[in-house]
Every structure is written in structure tokens, then in C-alpha cells.
C-alpha positions as CSV (number, residue, x, y, z in Angstrom):
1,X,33.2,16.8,-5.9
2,X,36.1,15.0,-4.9
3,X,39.6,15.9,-5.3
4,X,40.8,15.8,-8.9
5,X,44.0,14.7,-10.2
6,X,45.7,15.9,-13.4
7,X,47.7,13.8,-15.5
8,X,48.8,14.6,-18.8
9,X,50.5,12.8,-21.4
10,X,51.1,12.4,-25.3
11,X,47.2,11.6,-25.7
12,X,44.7,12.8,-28.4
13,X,41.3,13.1,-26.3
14,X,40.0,13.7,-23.1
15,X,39.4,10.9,-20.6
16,X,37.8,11.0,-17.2
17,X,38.7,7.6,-15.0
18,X,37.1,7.6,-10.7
19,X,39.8,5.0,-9.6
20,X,37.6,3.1,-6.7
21,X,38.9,4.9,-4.0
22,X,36.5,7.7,-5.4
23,X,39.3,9.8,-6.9
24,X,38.9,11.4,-9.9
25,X,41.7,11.4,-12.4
26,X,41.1,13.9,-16.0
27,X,43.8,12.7,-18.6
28,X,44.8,15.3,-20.7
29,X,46.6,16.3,-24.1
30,X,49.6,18.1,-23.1
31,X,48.4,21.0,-24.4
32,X,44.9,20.6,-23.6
33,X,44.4,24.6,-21.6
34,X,43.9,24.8,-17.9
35,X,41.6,27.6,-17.7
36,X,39.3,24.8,-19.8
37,X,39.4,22.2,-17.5
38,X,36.2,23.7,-14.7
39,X,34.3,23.8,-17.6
40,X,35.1,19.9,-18.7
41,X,34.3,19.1,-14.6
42,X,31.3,20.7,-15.1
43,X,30.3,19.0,-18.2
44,X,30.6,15.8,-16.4
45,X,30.0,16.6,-13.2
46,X,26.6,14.4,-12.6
47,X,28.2,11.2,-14.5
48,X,31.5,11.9,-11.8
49,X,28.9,12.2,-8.7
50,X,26.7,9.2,-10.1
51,X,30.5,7.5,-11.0
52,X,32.1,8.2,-7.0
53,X,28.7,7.1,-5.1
54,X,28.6,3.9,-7.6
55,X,32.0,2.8,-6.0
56,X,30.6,4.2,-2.4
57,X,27.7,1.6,-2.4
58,X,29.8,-0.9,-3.7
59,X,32.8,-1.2,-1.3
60,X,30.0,-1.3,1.2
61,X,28.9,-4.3,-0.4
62,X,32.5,-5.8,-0.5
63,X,32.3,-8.8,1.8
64,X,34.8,-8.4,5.0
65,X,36.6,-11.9,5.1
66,X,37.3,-13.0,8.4
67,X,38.6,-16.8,7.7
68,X,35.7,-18.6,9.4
69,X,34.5,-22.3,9.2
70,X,32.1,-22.3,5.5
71,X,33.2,-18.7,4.5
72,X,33.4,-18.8,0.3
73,X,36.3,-17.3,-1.5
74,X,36.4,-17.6,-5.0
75,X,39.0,-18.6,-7.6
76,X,38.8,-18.7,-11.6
77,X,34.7,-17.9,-11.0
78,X,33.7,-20.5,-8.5
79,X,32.8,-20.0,-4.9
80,X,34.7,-22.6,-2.7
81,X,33.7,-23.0,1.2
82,X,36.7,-22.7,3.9
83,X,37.4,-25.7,6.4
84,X,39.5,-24.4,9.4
85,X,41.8,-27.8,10.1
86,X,45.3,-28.7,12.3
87,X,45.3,-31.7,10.5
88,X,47.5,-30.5,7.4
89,X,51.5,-29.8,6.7
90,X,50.4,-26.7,4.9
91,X,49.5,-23.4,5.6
92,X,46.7,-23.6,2.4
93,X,45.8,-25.5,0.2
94,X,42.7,-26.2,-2.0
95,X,40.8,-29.2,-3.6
96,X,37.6,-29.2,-5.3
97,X,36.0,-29.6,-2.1
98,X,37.2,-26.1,-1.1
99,X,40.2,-24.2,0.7
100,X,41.7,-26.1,3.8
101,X,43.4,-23.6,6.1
102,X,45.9,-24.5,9.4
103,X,44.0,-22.5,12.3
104,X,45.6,-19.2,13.1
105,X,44.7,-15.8,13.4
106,X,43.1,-13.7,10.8
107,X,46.0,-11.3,9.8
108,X,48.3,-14.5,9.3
109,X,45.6,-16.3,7.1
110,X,45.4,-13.2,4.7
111,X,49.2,-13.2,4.1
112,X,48.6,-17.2,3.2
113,X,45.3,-16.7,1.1
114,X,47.6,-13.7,-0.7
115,X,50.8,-15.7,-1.1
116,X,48.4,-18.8,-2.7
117,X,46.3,-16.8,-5.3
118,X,49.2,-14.3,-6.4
119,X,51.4,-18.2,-7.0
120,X,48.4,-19.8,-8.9
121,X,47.5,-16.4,-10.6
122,X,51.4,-15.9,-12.2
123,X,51.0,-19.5,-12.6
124,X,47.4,-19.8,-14.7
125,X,48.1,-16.0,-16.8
126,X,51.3,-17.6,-18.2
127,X,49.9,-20.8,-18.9
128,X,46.8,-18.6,-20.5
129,X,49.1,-15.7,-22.6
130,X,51.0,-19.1,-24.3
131,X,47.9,-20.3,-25.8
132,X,46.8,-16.8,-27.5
133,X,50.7,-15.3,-28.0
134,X,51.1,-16.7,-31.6
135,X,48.5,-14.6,-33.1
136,X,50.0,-11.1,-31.6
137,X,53.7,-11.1,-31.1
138,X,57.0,-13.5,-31.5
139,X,59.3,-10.9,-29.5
140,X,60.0,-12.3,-25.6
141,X,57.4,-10.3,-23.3
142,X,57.1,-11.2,-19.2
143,X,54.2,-11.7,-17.0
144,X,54.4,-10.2,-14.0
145,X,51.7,-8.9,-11.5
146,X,50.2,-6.1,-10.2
147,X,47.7,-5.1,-6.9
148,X,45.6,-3.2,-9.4
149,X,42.0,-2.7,-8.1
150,X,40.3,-1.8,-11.3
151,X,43.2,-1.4,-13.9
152,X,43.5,-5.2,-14.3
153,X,46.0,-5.0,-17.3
154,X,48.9,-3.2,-18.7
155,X,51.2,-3.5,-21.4
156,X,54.8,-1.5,-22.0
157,X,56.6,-0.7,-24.8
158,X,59.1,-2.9,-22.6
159,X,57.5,-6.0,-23.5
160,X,56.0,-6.7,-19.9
161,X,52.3,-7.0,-19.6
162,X,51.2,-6.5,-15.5
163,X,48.0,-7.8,-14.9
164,X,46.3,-7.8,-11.3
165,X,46.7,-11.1,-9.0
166,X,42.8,-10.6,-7.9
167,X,41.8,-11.6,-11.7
168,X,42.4,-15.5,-10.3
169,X,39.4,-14.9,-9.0
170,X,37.2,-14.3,-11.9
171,X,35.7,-16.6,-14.2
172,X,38.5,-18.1,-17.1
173,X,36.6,-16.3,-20.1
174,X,37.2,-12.7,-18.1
175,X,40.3,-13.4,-17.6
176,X,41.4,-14.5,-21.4
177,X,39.5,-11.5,-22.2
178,X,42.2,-9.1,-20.2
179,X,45.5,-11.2,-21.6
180,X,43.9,-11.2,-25.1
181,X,43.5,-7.2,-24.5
182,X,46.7,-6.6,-23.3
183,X,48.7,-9.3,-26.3
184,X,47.0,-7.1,-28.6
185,X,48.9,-4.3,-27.6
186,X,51.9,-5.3,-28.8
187,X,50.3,-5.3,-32.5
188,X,48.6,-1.9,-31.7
189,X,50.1,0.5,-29.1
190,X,46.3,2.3,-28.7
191,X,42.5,1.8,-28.8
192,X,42.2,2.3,-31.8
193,X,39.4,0.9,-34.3
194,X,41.8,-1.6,-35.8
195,X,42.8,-2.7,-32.2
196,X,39.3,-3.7,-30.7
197,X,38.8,-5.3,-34.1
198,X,42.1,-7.5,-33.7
199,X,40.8,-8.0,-30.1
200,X,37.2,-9.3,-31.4
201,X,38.9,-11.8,-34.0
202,X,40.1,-14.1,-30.5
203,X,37.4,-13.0,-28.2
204,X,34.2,-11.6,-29.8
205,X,32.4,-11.2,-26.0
206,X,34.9,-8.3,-25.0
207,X,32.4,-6.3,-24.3
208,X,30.6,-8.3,-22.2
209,X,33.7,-9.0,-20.4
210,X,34.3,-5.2,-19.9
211,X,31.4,-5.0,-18.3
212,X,31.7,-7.7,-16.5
213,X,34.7,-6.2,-14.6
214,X,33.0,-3.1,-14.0
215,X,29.8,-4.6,-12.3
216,X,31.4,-7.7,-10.0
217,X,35.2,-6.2,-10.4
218,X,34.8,-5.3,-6.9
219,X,34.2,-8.5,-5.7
220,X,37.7,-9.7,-6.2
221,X,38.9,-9.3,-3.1
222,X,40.2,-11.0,0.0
């Protein structure tokens, strides 16, 4: 098994999360007993192997950008080709006729492609929070973003919900689903019953979403 990580916190129940680097992280109670905690491992220990080679077979299927002429990259769901051009004042830019990048060399177009979804991503997730935010809080809350690779939301007693810059890829229903999840914290600090039954007032499909993010969340990469 791979190497496991500890955390413990103010939680009620056990919770077993393989992060997609194939670590294994056991949340805890605070009191929850050490000498217990072999013979939870070994409870779960074929859903963690079957969980780890899951993520193994899928970074493998991860495509490996290299900024060529007709290579796809997606944004909000759709797949748009990419034209190599010197004939443009910008670094990037995109149309509905797909991403137009200056010619340069592949480390230098990453930074670009990076720089362009992380501005449309704060961009579109503000835009997105406004339209639901009247049904789950009136206090001032920020936006901001995260690099997350799987956890693609977070909320803070703070007021500032972090969601992942790689969500401008996916598909505009997936992400309303992870701003309406993380507004809804600020009416229910948990995952509680009531909360997933706020959630499903504004977006019934949650689950659908959820999985959604667990089967193509990969994919959202550059």
C-alpha cells in the first residue's frame, strides 16, 4: 500500500481520500485511537489498491500537450483545435474557431495557455457565484483560485471560497454545480442531510456532476 498520511481534525467519522498522486490520506476524529487505525487500512485495503491503480491508469491516459498545429484544449466543455500563427499582437487568444497562439517554444506557451484560463476562469466563477449568491448568503465572500487537482472547491469560515482554475475547462453545468456546493456552505458549515438538500433545491443533478468530476476530472489539464 502506499504511504499513508494522517490528518486529524474536529470531525465525527472516518474518511479515506487517494489524492491523484496515489497518496492515501485517513481523516480522523481527534480522538479516534492509533492502535485502531491497521485495522481501518485493512478494512479498506482492496477499495485503496483498486482507488491508487484507478488514478495509475488514468494519468497514463492524461494527454501530454505539446502546443502543435490542430491539438484540442478544452474550455467550459468544448474541445477547440490550436492554430500556431506570427500573425497576431498577442500571445493567445481564442475565438470560436479555436485558440490562436504566437509560435514559440513549448515551456513558454504553457505559461500563456496558464495565464489565459486562470484570467477567464476568475473571470467566468465570479460572473457564475453572482447569479446563485442570493439564495445562500448576503455577507461579502471572495473568489479566488486554487491549482487543486481533484479538490475543486473550498469554502472558509473566512468568507473565501477557492475553487481550482482547471474547472474552466469543464462543461458550465459542472461547474455551477461546484460554486452552488461551495455557496451552500456558508448556510451549512458540513455535509450534512440538510446541506445536500439545500444543494439539490438549485442543482438537482449533483450527483451526476460528482461523478462527473471523478470520471473526466483528470482530463482538466494542460
Amino acid at each position: 500500500m502506499e504511504s499513508v498520511q494522517i490528518v486529524r481534525s474536529r470531525r465525527k467519522t472516518i474518511a479515506i481520500q487517494i489524492t491523484p498522486d496515489g497518496q492515501v490520506i485517513l481523516r480522523l476524529p481527534l480522538t479516534y485511537p492509533k492502535a485502531k487505525i491497521p485495522e481501518i487500512l485493512a478494512q479498506y485495503h482492496n477499495w485503496i489498491e483498486e482507488k491508487v491503480q484507478k488514478f495509475q491508469t488514468q494519468k497514463k491516459q492524461v494527454p501530454q500537450h505539446k502546443f502543435s498545429e490542430g491539438e484540442t484544449f478544452l474550455y467550459l466543455g468544448k474541445e477547440y483545435p490550436l492554430h500556431l500563427t506570427h500573425q497576431t499582437s498577442q500571445p493567445l487568444f481564442w475565438n470560436e474557431d479555436g485558440f490562436w497562439l504566437r509560435k514559440t517554444d513549448p515551456e513558454q506557451a504553457r505559461k500563456w495557455f496558464l495565464s489565459w484560463y486562470q484570467e477567464k476562469a476568475l473571470a467566468y466563477f465570479t460572473e457564475r457565484a453572482r447569479a446563485f449568491e442570493k439564495k445562500f448568503t448576503h455577507q461579502t465572500y471572495q473568489i479566488k483560485l486554487s491549482n487543486a487537482r481533484s479538490r475543486w472547491g473550498s469554502c472558509s469560515s473566512r468568507g473565501v471560497i477557492r475553487l481550482s482554475w482547471r474547472l474552466i475547462m469543464a462543461p458550465p453545468d459542472i461547474i455551477d454545480s461546484v460554486i452552488v456546493h461551495e455557496l451552500a456552505h456558508f448556510v451549512h458549515p458540513n455535509h450534512s442531510k440538510e446541506f445536500w438538500n439545500l444543494v439539490s433545491t438549485e442543482y438537482p443533478d449533483y450527483k451526476k456532476a460528482r461523478r462527473w468530476l471523478r470520471n473526466f476530472g483528470h482530463l482538466l489539464v494542460i
